[in-house]
PyMOL commands that place a pseudoatom at each C-alpha (Angstrom):
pseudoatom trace, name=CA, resn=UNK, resi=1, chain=A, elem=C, hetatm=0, pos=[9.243, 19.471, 63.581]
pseudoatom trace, name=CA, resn=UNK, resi=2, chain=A, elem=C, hetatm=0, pos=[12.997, 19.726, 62.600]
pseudoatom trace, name=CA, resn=UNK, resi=3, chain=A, elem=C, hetatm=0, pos=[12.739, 23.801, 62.788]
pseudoatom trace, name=CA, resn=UNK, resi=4, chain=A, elem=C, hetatm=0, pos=[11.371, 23.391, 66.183]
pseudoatom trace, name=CA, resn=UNK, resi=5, chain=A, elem=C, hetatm=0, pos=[14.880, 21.864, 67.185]
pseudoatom trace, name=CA, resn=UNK, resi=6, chain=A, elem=C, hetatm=0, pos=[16.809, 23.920, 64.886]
pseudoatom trace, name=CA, resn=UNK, resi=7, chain=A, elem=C, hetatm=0, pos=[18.334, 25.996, 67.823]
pseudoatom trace, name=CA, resn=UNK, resi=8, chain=A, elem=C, hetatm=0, pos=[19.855, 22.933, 69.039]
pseudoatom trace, name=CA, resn=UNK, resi=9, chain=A, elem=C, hetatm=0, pos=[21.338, 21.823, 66.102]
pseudoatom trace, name=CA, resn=UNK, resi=10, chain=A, elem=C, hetatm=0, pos=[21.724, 22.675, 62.749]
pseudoatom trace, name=CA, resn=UNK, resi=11, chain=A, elem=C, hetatm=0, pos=[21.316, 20.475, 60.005]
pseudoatom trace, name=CA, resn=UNK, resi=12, chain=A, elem=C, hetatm=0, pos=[24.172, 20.085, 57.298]
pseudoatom trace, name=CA, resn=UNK, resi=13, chain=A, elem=C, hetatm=0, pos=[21.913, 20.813, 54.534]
pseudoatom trace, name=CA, resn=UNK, resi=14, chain=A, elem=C, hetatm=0, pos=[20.446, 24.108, 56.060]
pseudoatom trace, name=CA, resn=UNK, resi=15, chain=A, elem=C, hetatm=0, pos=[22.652, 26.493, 54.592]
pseudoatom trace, name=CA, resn=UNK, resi=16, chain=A, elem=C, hetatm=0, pos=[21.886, 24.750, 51.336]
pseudoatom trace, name=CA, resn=UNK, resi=17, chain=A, elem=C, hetatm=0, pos=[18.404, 24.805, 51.731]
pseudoatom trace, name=CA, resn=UNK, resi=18, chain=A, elem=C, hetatm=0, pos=[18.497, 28.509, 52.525]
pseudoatom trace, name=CA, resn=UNK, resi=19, chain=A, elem=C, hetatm=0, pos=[20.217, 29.436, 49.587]
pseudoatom trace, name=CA, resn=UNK, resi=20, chain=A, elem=C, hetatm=0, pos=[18.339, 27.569, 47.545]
pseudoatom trace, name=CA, resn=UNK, resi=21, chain=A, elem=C, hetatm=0, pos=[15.417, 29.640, 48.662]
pseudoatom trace, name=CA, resn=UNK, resi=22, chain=A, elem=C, hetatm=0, pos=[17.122, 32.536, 47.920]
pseudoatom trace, name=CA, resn=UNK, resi=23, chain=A, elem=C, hetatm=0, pos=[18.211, 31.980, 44.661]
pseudoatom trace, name=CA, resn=UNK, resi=24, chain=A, elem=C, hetatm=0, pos=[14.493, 31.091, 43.340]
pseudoatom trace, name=CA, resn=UNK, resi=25, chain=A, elem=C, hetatm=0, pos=[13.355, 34.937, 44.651]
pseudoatom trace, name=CA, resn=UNK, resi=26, chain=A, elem=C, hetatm=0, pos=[15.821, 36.125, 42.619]
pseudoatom trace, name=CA, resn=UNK, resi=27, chain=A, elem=C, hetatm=0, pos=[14.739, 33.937, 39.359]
pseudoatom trace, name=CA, resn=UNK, resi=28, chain=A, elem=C, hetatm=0, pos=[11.255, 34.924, 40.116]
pseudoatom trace, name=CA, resn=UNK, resi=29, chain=A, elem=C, hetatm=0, pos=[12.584, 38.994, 40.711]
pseudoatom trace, name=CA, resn=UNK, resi=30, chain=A, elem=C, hetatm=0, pos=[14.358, 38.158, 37.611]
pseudoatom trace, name=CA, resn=UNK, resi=31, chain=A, elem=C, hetatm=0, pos=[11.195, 36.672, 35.615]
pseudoatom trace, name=CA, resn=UNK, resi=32, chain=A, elem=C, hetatm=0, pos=[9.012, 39.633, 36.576]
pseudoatom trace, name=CA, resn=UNK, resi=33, chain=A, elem=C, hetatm=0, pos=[11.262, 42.483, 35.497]
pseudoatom trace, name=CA, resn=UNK, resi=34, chain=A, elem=C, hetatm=0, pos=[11.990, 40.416, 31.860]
pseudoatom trace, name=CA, resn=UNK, resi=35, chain=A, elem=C, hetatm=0, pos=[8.113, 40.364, 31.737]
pseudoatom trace, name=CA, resn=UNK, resi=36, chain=A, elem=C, hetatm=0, pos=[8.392, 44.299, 32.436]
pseudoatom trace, name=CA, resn=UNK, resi=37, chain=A, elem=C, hetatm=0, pos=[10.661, 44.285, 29.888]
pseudoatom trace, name=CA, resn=UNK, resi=38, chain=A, elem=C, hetatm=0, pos=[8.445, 42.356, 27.371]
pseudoatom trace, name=CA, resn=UNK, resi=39, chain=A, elem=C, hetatm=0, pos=[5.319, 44.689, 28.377]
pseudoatom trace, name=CA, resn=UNK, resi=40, chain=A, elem=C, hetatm=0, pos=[3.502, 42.019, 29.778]
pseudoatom trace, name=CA, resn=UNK, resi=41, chain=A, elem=C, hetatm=0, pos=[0.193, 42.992, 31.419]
pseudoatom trace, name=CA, resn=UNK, resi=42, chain=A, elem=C, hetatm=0, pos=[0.784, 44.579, 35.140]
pseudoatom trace, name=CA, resn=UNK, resi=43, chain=A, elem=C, hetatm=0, pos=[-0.908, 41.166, 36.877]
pseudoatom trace, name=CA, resn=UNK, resi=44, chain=A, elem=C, hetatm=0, pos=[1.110, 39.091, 35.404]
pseudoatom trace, name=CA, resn=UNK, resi=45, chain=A, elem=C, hetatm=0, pos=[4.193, 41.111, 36.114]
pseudoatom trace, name=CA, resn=UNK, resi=46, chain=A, elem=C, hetatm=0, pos=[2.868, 41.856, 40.081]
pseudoatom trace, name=CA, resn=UNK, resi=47, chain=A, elem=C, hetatm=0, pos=[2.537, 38.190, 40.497]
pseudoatom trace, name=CA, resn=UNK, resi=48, chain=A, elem=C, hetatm=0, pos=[5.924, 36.806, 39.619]
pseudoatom trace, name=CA, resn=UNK, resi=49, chain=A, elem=C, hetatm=0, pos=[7.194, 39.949, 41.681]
pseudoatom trace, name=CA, resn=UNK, resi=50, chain=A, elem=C, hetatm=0, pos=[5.167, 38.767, 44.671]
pseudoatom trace, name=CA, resn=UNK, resi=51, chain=A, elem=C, hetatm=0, pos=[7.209, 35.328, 45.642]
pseudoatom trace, name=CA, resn=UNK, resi=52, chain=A, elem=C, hetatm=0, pos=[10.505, 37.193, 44.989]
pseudoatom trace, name=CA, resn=UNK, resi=53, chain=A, elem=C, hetatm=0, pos=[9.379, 39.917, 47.272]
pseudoatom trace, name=CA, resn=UNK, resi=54, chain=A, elem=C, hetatm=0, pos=[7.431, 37.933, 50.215]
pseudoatom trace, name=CA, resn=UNK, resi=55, chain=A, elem=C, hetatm=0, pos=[9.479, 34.674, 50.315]
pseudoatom trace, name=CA, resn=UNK, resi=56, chain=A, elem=C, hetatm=0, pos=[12.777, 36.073, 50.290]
pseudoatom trace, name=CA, resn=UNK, resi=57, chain=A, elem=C, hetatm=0, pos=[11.862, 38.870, 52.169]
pseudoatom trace, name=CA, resn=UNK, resi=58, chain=A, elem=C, hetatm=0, pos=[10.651, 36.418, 54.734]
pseudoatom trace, name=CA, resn=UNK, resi=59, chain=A, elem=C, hetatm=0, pos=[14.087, 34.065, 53.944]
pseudoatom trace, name=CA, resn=UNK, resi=60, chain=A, elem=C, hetatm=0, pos=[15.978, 37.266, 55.245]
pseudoatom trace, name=CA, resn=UNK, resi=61, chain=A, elem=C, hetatm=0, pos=[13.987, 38.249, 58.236]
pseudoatom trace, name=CA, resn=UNK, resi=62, chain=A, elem=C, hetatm=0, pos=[13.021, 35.288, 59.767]
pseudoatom trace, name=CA, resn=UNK, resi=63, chain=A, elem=C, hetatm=0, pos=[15.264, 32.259, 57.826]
pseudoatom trace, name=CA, resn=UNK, resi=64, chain=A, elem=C, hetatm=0, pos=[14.136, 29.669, 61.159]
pseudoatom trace, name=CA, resn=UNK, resi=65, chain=A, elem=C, hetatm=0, pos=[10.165, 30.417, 60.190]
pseudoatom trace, name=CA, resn=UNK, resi=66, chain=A, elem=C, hetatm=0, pos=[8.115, 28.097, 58.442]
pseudoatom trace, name=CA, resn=UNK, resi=67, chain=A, elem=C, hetatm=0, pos=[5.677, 31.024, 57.336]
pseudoatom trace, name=CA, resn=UNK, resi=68, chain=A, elem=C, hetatm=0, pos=[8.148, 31.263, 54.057]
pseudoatom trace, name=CA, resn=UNK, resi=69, chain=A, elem=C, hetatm=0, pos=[7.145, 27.851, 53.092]
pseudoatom trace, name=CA, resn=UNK, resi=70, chain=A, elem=C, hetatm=0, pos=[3.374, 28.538, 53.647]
pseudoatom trace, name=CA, resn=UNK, resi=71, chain=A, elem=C, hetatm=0, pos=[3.626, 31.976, 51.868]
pseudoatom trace, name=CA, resn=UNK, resi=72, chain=A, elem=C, hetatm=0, pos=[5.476, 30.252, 48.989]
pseudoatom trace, name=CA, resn=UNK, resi=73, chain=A, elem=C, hetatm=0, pos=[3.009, 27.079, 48.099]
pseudoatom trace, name=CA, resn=UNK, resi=74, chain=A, elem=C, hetatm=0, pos=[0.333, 29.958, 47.817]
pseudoatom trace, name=CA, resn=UNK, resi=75, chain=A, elem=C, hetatm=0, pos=[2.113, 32.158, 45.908]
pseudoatom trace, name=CA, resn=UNK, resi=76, chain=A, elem=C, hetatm=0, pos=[4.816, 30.321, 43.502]
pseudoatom trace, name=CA, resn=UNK, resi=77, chain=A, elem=C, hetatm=0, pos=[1.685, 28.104, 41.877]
pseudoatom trace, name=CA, resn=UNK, resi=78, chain=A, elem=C, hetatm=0, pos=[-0.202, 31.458, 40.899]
pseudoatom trace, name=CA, resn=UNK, resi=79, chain=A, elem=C, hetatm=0, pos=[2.901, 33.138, 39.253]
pseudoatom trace, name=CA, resn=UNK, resi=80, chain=A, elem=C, hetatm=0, pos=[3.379, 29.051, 37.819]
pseudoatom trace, name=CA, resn=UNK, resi=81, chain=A, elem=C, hetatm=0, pos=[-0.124, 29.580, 36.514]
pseudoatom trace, name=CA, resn=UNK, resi=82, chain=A, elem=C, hetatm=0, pos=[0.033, 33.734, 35.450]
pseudoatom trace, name=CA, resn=UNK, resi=83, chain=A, elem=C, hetatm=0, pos=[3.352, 32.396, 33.679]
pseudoatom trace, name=CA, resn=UNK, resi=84, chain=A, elem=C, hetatm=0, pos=[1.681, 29.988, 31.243]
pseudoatom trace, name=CA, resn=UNK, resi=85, chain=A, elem=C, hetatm=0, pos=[-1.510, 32.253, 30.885]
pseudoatom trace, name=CA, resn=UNK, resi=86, chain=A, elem=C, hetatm=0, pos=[0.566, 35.027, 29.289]
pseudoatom trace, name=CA, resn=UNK, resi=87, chain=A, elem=C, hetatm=0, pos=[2.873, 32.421, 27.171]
pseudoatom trace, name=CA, resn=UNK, resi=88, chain=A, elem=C, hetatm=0, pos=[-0.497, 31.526, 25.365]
pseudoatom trace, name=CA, resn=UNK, resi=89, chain=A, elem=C, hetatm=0, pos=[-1.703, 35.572, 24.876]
pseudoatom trace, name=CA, resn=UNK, resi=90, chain=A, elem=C, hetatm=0, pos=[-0.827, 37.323, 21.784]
pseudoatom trace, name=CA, resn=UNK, resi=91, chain=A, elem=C, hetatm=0, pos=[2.001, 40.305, 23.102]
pseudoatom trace, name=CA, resn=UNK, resi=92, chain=A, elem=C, hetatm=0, pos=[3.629, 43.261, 21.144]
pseudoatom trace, name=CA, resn=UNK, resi=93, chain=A, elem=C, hetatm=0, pos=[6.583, 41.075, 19.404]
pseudoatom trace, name=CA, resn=UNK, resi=94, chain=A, elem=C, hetatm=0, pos=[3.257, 38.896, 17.909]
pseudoatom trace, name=CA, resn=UNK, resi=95, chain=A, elem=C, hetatm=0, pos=[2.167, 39.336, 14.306]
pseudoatom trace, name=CA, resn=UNK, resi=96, chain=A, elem=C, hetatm=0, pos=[-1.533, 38.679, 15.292]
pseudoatom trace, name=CA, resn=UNK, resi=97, chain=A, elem=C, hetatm=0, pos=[-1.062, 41.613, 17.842]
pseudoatom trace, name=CA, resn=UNK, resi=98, chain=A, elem=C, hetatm=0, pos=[-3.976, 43.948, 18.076]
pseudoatom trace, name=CA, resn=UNK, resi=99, chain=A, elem=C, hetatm=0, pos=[-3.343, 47.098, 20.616]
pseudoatom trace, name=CA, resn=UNK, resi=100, chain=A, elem=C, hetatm=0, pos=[-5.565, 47.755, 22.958]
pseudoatom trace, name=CA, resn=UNK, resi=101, chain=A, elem=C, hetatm=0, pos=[-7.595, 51.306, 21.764]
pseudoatom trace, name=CA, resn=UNK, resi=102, chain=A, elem=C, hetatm=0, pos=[-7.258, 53.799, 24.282]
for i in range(1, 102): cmd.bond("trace and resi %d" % i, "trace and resi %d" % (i + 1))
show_as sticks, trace
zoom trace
């Protein structure tokens, strides 16, 4: 309801809010390329890359919507959930390690 009046006026907060919104797509951008960087498997790395990408893509294009919000409680729990997955799987830096035979 309060984005519905938004062209009226302008809560104090808003600008807050907005960055705020902004600043978790770039820890999530941020997540997904150290995850490239620990050669973490390519779902796990595509969906921390998703939020980043869709959210504050949508932040920038259309910062009045509420379609970022509804993206975002979609999105932001499976990254969440691809996050703790790959925390529990054996990668390359672990001892007990076995690569995959090609």
């Amino acid at each position: 309801m309060a984005d519905s009046f938004s062209f009226l006026v302008r809560p104090p907060t808003y600008v807050e809010g907005h960055r705020m919104v902004l600043l978790g797509a770039i820890v999530f951008a941020g997540a997904s390329v150290w995850a490239a960087l620990q050669r973490r498997s390519l779902h796990t790395i595509i969906s921390m890359a998703l939020p980043a990408v869709v959210v504050g893509g949508l932040a920038i294009q259309m910062p009045d919507s509420i379609l970022q919000n509804v993206v975002g409680l979609a999105l932001i729990p499976i990254a969440l959930a691809m996050m703790l997955l790959e925390i529990q799987a054996p990668g390359p830096t672990d001892p007990a390690y076995v690569a995959p035979s090609r």
